[in-house]
N, C-alpha and C positions, 0 to 999 in steps of 0.2 A: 600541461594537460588541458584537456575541453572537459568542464565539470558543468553538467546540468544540475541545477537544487530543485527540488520539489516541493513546495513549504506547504504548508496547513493555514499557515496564517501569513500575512505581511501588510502590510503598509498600504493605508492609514493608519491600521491598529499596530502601537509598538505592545509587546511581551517579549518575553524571552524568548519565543522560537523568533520573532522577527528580529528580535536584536542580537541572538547570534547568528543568522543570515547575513545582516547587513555585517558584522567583523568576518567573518568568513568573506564574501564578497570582495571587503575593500583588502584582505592581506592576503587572497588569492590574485589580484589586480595588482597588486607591488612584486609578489613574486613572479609576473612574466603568465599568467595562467587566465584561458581562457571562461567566459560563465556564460551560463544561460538559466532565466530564473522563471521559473511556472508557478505559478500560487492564484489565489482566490483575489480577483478586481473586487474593493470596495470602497475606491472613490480615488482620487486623485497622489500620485506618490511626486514627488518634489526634492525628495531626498538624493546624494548623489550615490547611485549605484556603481561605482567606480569601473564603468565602461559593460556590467552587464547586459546582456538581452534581455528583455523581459517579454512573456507571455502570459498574461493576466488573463482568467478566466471568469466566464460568468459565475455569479455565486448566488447563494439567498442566505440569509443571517439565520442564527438558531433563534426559535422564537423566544426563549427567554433567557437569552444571552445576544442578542443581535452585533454587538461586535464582532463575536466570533463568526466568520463566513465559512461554508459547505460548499464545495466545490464537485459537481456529478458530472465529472468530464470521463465520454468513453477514450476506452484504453486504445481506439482508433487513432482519437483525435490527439489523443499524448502520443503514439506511436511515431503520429505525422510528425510534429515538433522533433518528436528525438532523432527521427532518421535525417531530417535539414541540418539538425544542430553537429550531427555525430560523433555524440561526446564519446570521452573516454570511459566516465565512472558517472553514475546518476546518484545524486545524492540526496535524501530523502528524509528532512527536518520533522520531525515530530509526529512520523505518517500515523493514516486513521482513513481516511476515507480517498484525499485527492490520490495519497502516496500510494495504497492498494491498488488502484488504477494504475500507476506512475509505475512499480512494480511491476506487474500485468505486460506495459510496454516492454520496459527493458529486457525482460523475460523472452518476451518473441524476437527482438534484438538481437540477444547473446549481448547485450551490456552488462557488467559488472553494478551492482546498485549497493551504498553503503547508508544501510538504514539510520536516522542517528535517534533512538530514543530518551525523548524529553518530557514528555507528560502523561502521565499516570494514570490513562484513561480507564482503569479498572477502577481504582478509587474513587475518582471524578465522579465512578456512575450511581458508587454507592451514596457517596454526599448528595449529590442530586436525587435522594429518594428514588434510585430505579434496581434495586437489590433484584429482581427476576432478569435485569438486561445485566447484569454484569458475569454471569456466564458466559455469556455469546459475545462482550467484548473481553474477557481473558482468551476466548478462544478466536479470535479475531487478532488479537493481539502478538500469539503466538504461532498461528500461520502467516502471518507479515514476516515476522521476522526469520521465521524458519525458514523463511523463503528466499527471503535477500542474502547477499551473498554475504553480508558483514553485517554485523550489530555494533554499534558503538552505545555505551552504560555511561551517565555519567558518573557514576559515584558505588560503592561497593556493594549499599543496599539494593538500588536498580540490576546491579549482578547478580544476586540472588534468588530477585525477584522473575527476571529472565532465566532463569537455571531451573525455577521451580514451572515455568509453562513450557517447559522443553524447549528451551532458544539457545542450538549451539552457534559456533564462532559468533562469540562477545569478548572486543577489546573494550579495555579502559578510555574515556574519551572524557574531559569535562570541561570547563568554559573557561577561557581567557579574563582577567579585567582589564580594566584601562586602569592600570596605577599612576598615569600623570592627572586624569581626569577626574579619579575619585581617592583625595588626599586630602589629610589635615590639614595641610594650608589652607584649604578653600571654606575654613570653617569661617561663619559671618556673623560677627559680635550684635550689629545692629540686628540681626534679624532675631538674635534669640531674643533680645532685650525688646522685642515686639512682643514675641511668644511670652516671653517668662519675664515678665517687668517686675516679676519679687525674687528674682535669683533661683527658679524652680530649676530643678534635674529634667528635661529633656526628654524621654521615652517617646520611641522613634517606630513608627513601620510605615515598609515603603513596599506595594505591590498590591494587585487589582484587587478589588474589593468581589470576590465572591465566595461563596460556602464552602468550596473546600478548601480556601485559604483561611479559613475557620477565625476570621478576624474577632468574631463575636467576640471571642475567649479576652480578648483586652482588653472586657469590660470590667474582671479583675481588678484592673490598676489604676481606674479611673478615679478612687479615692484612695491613692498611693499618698500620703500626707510629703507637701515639699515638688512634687510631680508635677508635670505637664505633658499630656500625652497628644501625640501630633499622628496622623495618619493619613500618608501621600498615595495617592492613587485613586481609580474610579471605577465604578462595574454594577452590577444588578444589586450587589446590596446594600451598597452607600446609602439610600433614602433608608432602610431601616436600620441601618448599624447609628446614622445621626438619631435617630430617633431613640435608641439603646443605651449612646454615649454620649448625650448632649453638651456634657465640658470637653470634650474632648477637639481638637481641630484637623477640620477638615479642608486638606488643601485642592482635592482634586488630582490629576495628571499632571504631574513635572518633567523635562525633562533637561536636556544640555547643561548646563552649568547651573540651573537654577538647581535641578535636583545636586547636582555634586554638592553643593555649599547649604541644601537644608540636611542630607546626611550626615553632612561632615559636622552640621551645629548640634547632632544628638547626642546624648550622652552614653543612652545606653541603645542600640538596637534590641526589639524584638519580633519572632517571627515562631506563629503558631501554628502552621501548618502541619500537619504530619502528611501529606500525599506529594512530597516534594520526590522529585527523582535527584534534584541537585539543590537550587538555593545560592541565584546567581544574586539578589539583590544581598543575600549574607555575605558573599564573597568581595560585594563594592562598598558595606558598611565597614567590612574588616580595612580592606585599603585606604575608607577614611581616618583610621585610626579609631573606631568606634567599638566597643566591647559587644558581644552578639550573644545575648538570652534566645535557647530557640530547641523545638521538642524535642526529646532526643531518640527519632526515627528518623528514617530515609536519608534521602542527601549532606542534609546539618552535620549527621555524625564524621564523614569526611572534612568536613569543612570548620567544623567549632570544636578547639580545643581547650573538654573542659577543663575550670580551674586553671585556664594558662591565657587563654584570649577572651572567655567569655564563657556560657555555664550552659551544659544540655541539661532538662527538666523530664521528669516524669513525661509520658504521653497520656494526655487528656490529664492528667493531676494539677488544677490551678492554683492550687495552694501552693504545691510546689515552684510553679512560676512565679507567684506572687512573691515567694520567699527569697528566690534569686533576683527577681529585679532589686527588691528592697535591699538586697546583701550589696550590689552593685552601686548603686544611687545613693547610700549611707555610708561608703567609703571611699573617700576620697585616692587616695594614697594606691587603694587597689585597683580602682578605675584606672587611675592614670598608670599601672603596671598593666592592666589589659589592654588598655588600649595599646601602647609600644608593642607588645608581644603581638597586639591582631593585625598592625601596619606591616610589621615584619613577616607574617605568617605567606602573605600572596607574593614576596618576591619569587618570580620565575614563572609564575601563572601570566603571562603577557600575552595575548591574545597574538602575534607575533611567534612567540614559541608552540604556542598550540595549535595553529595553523597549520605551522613546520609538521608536528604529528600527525592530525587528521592527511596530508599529502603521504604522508606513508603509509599510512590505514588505505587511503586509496587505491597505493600502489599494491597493497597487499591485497586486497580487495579483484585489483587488476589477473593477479598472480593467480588465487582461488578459483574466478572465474573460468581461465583456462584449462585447471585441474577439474573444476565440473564438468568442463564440455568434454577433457578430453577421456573422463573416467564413463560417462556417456557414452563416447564411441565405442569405448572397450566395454561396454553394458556392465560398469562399475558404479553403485548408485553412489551418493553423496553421505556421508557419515550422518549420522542422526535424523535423516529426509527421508520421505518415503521412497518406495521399490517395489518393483514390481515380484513378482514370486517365482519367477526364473530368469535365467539368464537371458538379455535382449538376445533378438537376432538369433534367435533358437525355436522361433513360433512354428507349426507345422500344419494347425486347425485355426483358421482366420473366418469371423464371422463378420459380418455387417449391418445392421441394425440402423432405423431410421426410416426417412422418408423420401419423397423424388429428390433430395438433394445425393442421400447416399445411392438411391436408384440409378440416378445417372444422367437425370431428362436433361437435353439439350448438348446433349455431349455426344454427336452426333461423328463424330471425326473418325474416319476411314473405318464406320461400322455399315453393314447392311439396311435399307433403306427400314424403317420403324423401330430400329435397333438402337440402344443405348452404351457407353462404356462407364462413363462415370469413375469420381475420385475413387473409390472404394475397391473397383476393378482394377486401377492404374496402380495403388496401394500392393494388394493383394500382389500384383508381378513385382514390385521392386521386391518385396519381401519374398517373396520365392527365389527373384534371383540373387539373394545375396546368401543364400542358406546352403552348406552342405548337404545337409539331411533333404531327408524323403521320404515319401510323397508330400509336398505340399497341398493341400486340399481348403480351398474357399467354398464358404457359401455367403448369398445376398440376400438377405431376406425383409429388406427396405420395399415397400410401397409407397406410390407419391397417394399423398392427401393424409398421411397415417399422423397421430396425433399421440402425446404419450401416454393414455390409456388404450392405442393398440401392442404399445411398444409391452405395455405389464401384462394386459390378455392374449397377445399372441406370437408377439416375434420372440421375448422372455421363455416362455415354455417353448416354443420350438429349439431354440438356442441352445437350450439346456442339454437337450435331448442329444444333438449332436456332441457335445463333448469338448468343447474349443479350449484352445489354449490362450486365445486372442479375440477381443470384440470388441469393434466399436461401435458408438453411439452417439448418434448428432440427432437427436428430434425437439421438438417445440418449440420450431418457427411458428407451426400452424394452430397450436392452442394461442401464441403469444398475441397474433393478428386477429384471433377471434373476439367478441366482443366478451368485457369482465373476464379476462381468465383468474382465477384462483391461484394466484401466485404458489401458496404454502401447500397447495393439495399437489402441485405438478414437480415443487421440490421434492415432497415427500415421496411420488414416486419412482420418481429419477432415483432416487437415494434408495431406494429398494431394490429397485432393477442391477445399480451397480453393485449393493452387497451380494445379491442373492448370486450373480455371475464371478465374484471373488469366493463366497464362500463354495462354491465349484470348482474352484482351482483355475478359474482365466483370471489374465489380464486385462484390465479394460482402460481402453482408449476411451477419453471420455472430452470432446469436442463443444466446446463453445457455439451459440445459435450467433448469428453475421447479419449484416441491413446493408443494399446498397448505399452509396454516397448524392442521393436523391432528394429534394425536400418532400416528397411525399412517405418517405419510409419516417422522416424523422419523430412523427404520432407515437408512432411505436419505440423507439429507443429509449425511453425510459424500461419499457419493460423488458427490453429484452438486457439493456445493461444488468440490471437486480436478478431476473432471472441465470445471467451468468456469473453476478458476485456469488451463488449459491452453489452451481457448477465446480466454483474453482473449489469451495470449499467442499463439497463433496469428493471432489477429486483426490486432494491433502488429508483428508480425516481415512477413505475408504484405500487405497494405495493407487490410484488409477493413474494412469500418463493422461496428462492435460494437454488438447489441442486448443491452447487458445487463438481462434482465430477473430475473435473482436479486435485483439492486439495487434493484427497484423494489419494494416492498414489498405494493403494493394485489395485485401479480397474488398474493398468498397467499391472499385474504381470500375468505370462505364465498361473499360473491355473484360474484363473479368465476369460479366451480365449478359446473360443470353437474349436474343431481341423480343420477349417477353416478360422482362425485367422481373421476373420472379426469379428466375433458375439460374447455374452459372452457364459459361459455356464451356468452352473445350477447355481455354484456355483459365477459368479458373477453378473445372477441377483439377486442372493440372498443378497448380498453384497450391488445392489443398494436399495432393497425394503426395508431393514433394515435400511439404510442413508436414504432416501425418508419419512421411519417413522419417525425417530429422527426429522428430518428438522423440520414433522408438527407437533412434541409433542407429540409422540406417548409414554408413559414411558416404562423406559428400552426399548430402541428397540435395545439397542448396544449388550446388556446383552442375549437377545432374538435371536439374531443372533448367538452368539455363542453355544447357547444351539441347535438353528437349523441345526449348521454343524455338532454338535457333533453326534444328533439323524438323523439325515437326509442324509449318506451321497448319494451322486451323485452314482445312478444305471443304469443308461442309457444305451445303449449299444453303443459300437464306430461304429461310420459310416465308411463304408468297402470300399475302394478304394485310391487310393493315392491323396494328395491335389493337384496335379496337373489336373489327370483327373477328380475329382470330384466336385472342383470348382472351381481352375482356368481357366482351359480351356471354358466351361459351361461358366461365365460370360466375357469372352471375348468374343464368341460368340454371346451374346447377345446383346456386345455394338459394334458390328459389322452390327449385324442387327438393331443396333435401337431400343433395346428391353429392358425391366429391368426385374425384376424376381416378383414385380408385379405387371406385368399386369394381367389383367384377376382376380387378386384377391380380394377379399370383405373379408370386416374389419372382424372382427370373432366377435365381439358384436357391428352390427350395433344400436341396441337398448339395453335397459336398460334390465340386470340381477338383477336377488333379490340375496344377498347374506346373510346369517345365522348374527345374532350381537350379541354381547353380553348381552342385552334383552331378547331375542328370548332364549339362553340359560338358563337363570334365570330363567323365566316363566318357562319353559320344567321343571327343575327341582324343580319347585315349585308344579308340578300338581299329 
């Protein structure tokens, strides 16, 4: 197979999401299987990717966590990558922000994407004192995943927790160890006899040092009488956790063999976390042979078995931890019965075997994918994903909403000289010709220069009035290019516009705003990315069909751009009517578009003057005066058009 990863994190910074990339990588590369790896560049990687590609993207650090990098790549620019790489399945480590985008792609694709959830970014927000943001990431959380074609949980509790924000198809998936690499043998007599030069008990944590790895809580055991408490790792709150536990040792970041053999010298592991989805460093303390005190929530519970390998505690009760360490480290006889039982406990778990899994999670992954597209054709929605409120490809009142892009400007191809066709128009006939029923009836009621406050005072109430079954909506190029638009006011109405035409009984097509591939559009791509992160989400929360057309990468390219590099031309609204079909089920519409450019091409003629004088200058002018291009203009189908359907043709040739 051709697997693209998508990671969150990787290399320089090792964690867990980077270090099961990198075992996944190297035992997809033994098994015969192709990769390609996209994540966040934060400085130089040296490690061997066992023959991966990598595509490394610009990032910026969070600012108070700056290891971890943010990655705000449009779904363009991931689009472009995955169509070169042409993977089979996109796989997507710990998504949150690169992976939404990375999704986004695959999506306009028809790639299969198998989400893998590893970090508990709901909890995360609450540790970080942001209790008003962890709504909007439970529900963030839960359109990723409901989106992607697969979820993998590590462990029973992440099931759960996935089951309670509506996240169907969730397999079991959870982490390999390296059982040669992290083994009692590797335990190192001198080193403890550094640490504990009076024969002290060991207590052991190995993992980054920040708040919601709730390390504080160790301070407990810091006057554990007999003890010496050691703590391997680094992160934002190392400078005050030394400060909290001053006997305590602090080694920093370990990793190859140095860490296997300070593991392997602990006696007892502990690990306070409760926002673990799994609890991979628990699972390589068990393979050293190492007894594992640890909360008893999340991940742990799959993984520690009490009173057999090691003791789950109260969550947040430290007395109670206090009590199991001490039970541990004051018995001899019992330790060394934990420990055997925890060496024994990860045979089978071999990163090798779990690999073997994940490639049939793929393949299943592969399987589902098809069954979406092909319940799609048959206007059958996806089990627990939104749908629209009738059956596709039964629409019979098609409206259009929007601005010169759904109007039509520059799409001049075999219409009457000042005449326009536009995606909307091209749209409106596949749709008519794919329908028994009758009359099919469009209206256009898109002006160029409209902004989304004419879309809620005037095309909204007209729209209504007519009575559709079908609307679509593409505006807010032109608030986005204006100067400070108001992000949250232009959501908000967007998000009105699409209730207020569902609670009416349509459908809405609700279409992504696009930038050429230009360095001058590039100013504007932040906003127009965030303003379609909101899009998609309204789409998902309201039931609407998503045209996302950021994802798609060709509408960027120069011929797809009318010689006033505003507008498309023929040839990319053809491009969108074609994506517009597919969205709603139209069959073969991909196939159909190709056959159009073949037969079809662009005859227009070029408009005669230079783009300065002809429309640069022109629309500075007019925002000099205060003016847009239109005013004075009426929609070109205020009312509803009959258009011919595929009935209509039958009959004809029936007669």
């Amino acid at each position: 197979m051709r697997v693209a990863l998508l990671a969150e994190s990787f290399l320089p910074h090792m964690n867990g999401v980077t270090g099961s990339v990198l075992h996944v990588l190297r035992h997809l590369a033994e098994a015969g299987h192709e990769t390609l790896v996209i994540a966040p560049k934060s400085g130089d990687v040296t490690a061997d990717l066992h023959g991966a590609r990598t595509e490394l993207l610009r990032s910026v650090p969070l600012p108070s966590y700056p290891e971890v990098r943010v990655v705000f790549a449009r779904a363009a620019r991931l689009g472009a990558l995955l169509r070169d790489f042409d993977p089979d399945v996109v796989h997507l480590a710990s998504p949150f922000v690169l992976g939404w985008q990375g999704l986004a792609a695959a999506d306009a694709l028809k790639i299969p994407s198998v989400a893998v959830y590893q970090t508990d970014v709901v909890a995360y927000s609450q540790k970080y004192g942001l209790p008003h943001a962890t709504a909007l990431v439970a529900g963030h959380v839960s359109r990723l995943h409901r989106r992607a074609t697969l979820t993998l949980a590590p462990s029973s509790a992440s099931t759960r927790q996935l089951e309670e924000l509506g996240v169907d198809r969730i397999r079991r998936w959870g982490r390999g160890v390296d059982a040669v690499r992290f083994a009692p043998e590797h335990r190192d007599d001198a080193w403890r006899a550094r640490i504990a030069p009076n024969g002290e008990r060991i207590i052991g944590y190995v993992g980054r040092l920040a708040p919601e790895k709730q390390v504080d809580d160790l301070r407990t055991l810091a006057d554990l009488p007999g003890t010496r408490l050691v703590i391997v790792g680094d992160g934002p709150s190392r400078p005050a956790l030394e400060k909290a536990i001053p006997d305590a040792v602090f080694t920093g970041h370990l990793g190859g063999s140095q860490l296997a053999s300070t593991l392997a010298g602990f006696d007892v592991f502990v690990h306070p976390g409760e926002s673990e989805t799994f609890g991979q460093t628990i699972q390589e303390a068990l393979a050293s042979g190492v007894p594992v005190v640890a909360t008893g929530v999340g991940g742990p519970l799959d993984l520690v078995r009490s009173s057999v390998d090691g003791w789950l505690y109260r969550p947040g009760d430290l007395g109670d931890l206090r009590t199991r360490v001490a039970d541990l480290v004051g018995d001899e006889a019992k330790r060394r019965a934990f420990a055997r039982a925890a060496r024994g406990s990860v045979e089978g778990r071999t990163w090798s075997a779990l690999t073997g899994a994940l490639i049939e999670h793929y393949h299943d992954a592969v399987a589902l994918r098809r069954v979406d597209d092909s319940l799609l054709r048959r206007t059958s929605p996806r089990p627990a994903g939104t749908a629209t409120s009738r059956t596709r490809g039964q629409w019979t009142r098609f409206v259009a909403l929007g601005d010169s892009l759904t109007e039509g400007l520059c799409d001049a191809s075999r219409m009457p000289s000042g005449q326009f066709r536009g995606w909307a128009d091209r749209l409106a006939e596949l749709l008519a010709g794919t329908t028994d029923q009758g009359p099919f009836r469009y209206a256009n009621l898109a002006v160029r220069s409209r902004r989304v406050r004419h879309l809620i005072d005037e095309q909204i109430p007209a729209a209504l009035e007519l009575k559709p079954d079908l609307v679509s909506i593409l505006i807010g190029a032109n608030d986005l290019v204006g100067p400070a638009p108001v992000l949250p006011a232009l959501v908000s109405e967007v998000e009105s516009a699409v209730r207020a035409l569902r609670r009416g009984g349509a459908d809405v097509l609700l279409v992504t705003t696009f930038l050429p591939q230009r360095p001058a559009a590039r100013i504007f791509a932040r906003r127009f990315a965030a303003y379609n992160v909101h899009l998609r989400r309204i789409a998902a929360e309201q039931g609407a069909v998503l045209l996302d057309l950021e994802a798609v990468g060709e509408i960027g390219e120069a011929p797809m751009w009318a010689d006033d590099l505003v507008h498309l031309s023929s040839a990319g609204h053809r491009l969108v009517a074609y994506r517009a079909a597919e969205a709603l089920g139209v069959p073969d519409a991909r196939a159909l578009l190709g056959l159009d450019e073949a037969l079809h091409a662009d005859d227009a003629e070029r408009p005669s003057g230079t783009w300065l004088t002809r429309d640069a200058l022109p629309w500075l002018w007019r925002r000099v005066r205060g003016r847009t291009a239109g005013d004075g203009v009426v929609a070109k189908h205020t009312g509803y058009v009959e258009l011919p359907t595929r009935g209509d043709r039958l009959r004809a040739d029936a007669v």
